[in-house]
C-alpha positions in Angstrom: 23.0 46.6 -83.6 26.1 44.6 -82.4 28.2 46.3 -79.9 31.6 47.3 -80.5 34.1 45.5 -78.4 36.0 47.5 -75.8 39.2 47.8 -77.8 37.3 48.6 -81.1 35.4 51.0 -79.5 38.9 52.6 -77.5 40.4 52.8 -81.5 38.0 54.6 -82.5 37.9 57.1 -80.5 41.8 58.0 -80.6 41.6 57.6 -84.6 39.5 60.4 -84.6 41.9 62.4 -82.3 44.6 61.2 -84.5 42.8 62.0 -87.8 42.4 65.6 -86.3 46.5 66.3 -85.4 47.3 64.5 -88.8 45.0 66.4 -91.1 46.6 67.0 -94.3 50.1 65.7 -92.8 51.4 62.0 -93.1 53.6 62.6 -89.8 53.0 64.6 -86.5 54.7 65.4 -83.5 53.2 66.7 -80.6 53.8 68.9 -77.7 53.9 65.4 -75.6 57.5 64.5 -75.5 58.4 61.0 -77.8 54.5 60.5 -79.3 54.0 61.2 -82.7 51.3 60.1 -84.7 51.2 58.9 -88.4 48.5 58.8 -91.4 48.8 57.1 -94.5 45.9 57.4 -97.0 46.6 54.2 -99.2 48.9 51.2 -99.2 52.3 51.5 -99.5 55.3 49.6 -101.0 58.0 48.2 -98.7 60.2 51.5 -97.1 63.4 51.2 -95.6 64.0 53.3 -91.8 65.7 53.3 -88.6 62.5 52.0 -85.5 63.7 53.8 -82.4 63.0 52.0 -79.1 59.3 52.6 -79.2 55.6 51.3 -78.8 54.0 51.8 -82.0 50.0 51.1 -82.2 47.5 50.9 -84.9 44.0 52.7 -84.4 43.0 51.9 -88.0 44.4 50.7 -90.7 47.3 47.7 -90.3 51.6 47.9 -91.1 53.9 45.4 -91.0 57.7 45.8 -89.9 60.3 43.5 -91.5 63.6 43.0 -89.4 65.9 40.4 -91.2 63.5 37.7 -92.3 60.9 37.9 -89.6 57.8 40.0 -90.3 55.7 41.8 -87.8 51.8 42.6 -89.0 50.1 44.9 -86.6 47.1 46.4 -86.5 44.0 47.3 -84.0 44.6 44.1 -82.0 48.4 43.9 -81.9 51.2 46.6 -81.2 54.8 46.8 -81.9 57.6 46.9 -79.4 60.8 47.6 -80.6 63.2 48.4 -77.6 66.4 49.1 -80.0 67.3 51.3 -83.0 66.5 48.8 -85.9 67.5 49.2 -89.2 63.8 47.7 -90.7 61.3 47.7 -93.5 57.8 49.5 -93.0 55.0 48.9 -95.4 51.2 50.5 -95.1 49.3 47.3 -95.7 45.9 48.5 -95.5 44.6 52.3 -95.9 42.3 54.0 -98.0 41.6 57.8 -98.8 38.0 57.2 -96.7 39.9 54.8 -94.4 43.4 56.0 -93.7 46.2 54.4 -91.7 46.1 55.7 -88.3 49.2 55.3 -85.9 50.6 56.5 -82.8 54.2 56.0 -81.5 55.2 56.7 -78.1 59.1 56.7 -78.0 60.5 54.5 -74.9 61.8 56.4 -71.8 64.7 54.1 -70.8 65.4 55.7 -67.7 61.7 55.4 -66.6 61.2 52.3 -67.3 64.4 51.4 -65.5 63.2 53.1 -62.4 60.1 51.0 -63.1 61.7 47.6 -63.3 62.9 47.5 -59.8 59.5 48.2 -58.6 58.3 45.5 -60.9 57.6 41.7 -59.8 59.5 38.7 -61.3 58.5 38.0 -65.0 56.9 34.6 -65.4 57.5 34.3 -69.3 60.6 33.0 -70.9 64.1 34.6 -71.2 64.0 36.4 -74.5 68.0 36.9 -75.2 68.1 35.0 -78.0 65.3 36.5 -79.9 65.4 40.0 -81.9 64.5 43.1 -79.8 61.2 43.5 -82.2 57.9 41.6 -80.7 54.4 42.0 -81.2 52.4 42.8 -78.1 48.0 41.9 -77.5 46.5 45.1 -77.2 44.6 45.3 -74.3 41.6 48.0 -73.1 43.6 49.4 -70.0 46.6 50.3 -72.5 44.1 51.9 -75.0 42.8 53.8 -72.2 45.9 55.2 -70.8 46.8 56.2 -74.4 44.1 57.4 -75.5 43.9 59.8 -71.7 47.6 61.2 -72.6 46.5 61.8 -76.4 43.5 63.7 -74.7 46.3 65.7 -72.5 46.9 67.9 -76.3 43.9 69.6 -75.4 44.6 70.4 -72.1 48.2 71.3 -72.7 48.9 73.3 -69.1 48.6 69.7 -67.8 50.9 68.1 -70.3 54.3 68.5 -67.6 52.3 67.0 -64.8 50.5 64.4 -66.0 51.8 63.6 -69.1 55.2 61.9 -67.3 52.4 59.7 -64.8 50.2 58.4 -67.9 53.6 57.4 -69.4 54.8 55.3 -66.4 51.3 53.7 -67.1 51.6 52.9 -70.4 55.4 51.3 -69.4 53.9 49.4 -66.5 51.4 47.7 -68.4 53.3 47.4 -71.0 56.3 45.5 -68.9 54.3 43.2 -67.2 52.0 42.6 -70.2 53.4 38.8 -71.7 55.8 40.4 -74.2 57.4 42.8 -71.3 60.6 40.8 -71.0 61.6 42.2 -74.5 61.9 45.4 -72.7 63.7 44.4 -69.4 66.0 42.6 -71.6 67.3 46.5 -72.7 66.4 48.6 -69.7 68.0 46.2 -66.9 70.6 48.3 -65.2 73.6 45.5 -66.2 71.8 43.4 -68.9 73.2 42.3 -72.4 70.5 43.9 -73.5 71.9 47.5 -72.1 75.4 46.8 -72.9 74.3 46.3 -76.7 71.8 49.2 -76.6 75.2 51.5 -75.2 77.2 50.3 -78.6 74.4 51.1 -80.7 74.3 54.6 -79.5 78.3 54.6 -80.2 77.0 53.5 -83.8 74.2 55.6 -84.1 76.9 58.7 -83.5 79.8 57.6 -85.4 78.9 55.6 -88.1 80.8 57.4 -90.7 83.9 56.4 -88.7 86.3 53.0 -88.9 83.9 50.3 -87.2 86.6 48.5 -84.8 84.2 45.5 -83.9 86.8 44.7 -80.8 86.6 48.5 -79.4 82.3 47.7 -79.1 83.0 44.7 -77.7 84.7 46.7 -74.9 82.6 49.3 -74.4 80.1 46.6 -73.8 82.0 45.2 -71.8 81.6 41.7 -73.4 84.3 39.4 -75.7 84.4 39.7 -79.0 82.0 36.5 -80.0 80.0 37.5 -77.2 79.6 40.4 -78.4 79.3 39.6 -82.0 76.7 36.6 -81.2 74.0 39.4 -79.1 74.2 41.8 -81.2 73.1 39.7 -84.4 70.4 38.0 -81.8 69.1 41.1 -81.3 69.0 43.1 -84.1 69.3 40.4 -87.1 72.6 41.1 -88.7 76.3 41.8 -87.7 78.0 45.3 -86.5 79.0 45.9 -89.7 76.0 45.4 -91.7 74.4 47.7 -89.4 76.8 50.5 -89.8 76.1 49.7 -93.8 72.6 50.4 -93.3 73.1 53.6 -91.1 75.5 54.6 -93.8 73.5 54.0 -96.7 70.0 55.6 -95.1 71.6 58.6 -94.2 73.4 59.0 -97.6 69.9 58.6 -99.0 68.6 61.4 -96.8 71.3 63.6 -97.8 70.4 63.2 -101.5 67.2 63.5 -101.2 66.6 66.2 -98.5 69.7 68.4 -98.7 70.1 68.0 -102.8 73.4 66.5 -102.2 75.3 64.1 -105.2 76.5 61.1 -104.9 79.5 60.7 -104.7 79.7 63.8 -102.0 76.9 61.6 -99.7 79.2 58.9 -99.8 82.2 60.4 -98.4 80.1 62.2 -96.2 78.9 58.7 -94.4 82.3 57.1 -94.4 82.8 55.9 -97.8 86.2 56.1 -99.6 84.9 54.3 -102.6 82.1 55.6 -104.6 81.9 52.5 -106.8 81.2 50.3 -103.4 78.7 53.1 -102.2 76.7 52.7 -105.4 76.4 48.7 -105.6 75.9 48.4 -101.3 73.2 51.6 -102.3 71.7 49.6 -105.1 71.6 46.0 -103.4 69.7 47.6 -100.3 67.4 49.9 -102.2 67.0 48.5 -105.7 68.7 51.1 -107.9 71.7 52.4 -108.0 71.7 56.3 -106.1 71.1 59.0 -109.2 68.6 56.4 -110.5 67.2 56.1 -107.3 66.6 59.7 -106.7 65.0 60.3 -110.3 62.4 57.8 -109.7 61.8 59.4 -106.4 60.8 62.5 -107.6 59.4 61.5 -110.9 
């Protein structure tokens, strides 16, 4: 009998851990601040979301994460860092009912890992500014282990305040001065770009039913206008105002679909004053128009 390799053996151990908060349930939070844990049991088609500033991992099962035209397959060898809000696709590429996808996401703590930086020594890998904040990351036996000790914290839950902030500054150590940790610095660097874009996506994120003025971001970011303008697409793959779209359009989706709301008042509700722009900017990103859209979802 062959034996399993220190990172198979590591995923196996937290799907089963993951398997038991999931049962029954695609999504899972957890008394653990920011991890979550997800289960899919069979492939899925191509879904359209908002990736918070996270490390997402696979302990059975793979995904893949689209962002503009660069795909991102993960599974029990690779993990997913995505230190902005993205606007991405999500697909389930390999599950079954005996076999389902198993995934655990631990939201990014940017004040930590700030704190964490400065105690950090000088990164030896390249300057990543001009590459999107989405990068795919080896994953190693000492980050499985850390993991899988903070998932094991849910059954000890009086220790959860103490330890579960230490085994996160683990997870972030290892994890910034793993090869792929610059992607990271890039966004929690007290100063960087990467900060200064990460401060007007929040503005976004909060007011994106409002008049995008593309020169106020540039100021609250404290950059020029093609400054701006050229970081922002670098980083997340398309321009301020396409992500606003997408903001718009995914929470008018929401509102149909979770709060029963028509069209045309989910439009104006996310910023639109013309329903007849709503539904083609709806259909081109999702592939129907909305009331067809929402019929097929619940047929």
């Amino acid at each position: 009998m062959l034996k399993k390799e220190p990172v198979d053996s590591l995923c196996v151990a937290l799907a089963s851990a993951v398997a038991h908060h999931t049962e029954g349930e695609e999504w899972a939070s957890t008394a653990i601040e920011g991890l979550e844990f997800y289960r899919q049991p069979a492939p899925t088609s191509c879904a359209i979301c908002v990736v918070e500033p996270s490390i997402a991992l696979v302990v059975q099962g793979a995904k893949s994460m689209t962002l503009g035209e660069q795909s991102y397959r993960y599974d029990t060898r690779r993990f997913l860092i995505t230190s902005l809000d993205l606007p991405a696709k999500m697909q389930v590429l390999e599950a079954s009912e005996e076999q389902p996808y198993l995934g655990i996401v631990l939201k990014l703590d940017l004040a930590m890992m700030s704190e964490l930086i400065l105690q950090a020594p000088p990164h030896p890998h390249k300057d990543p500014t001009s590459e999107y904040a989405m990068v795919l990351g080896n994953t190693t036996p000492s980050l499985l282990d850390a993991v899988q000790r903070l998932v094991a914290l849910l059954d000890e839950p009086e220790s959860i305040a103490v330890l579960a902030p230490l085994i996160k500054q683990e997870i972030f150590w290892r994890v910034l001065i793993s090869e792929q940790g610059s992607r990271l610095r890039q966004i929690a660097s007290v100063g960087s770009q990467g900060l200064r874009i990460a401060k007007s996506i929040e503005w976004l994120k909060s007011h994106y039913d409002q008049h995008l003025s593309v020169d106020g971001l540039a100021d609250l970011a404290r950059m020029s206008k093609s400054t701006f303008h050229h970081h922002f697409r670098a980083l997340t793959s398309m321009s301020p105002l396409q992500y606003q779209k997408r903001l718009r359009l995914l929470e008018a989706r929401r509102l149909m679909l979770g709060e029963n709301m028509d069209a045309s008042a989910a439009a104006y509700r996310v910023g639109y004053e013309s329903p007849s722009q709503f539904s083609r900017e709806y259909a081109r990103l999702f592939g129907n128009p909305p009331k067809r859209d929402v019929t097929a979802h619940w047929q």
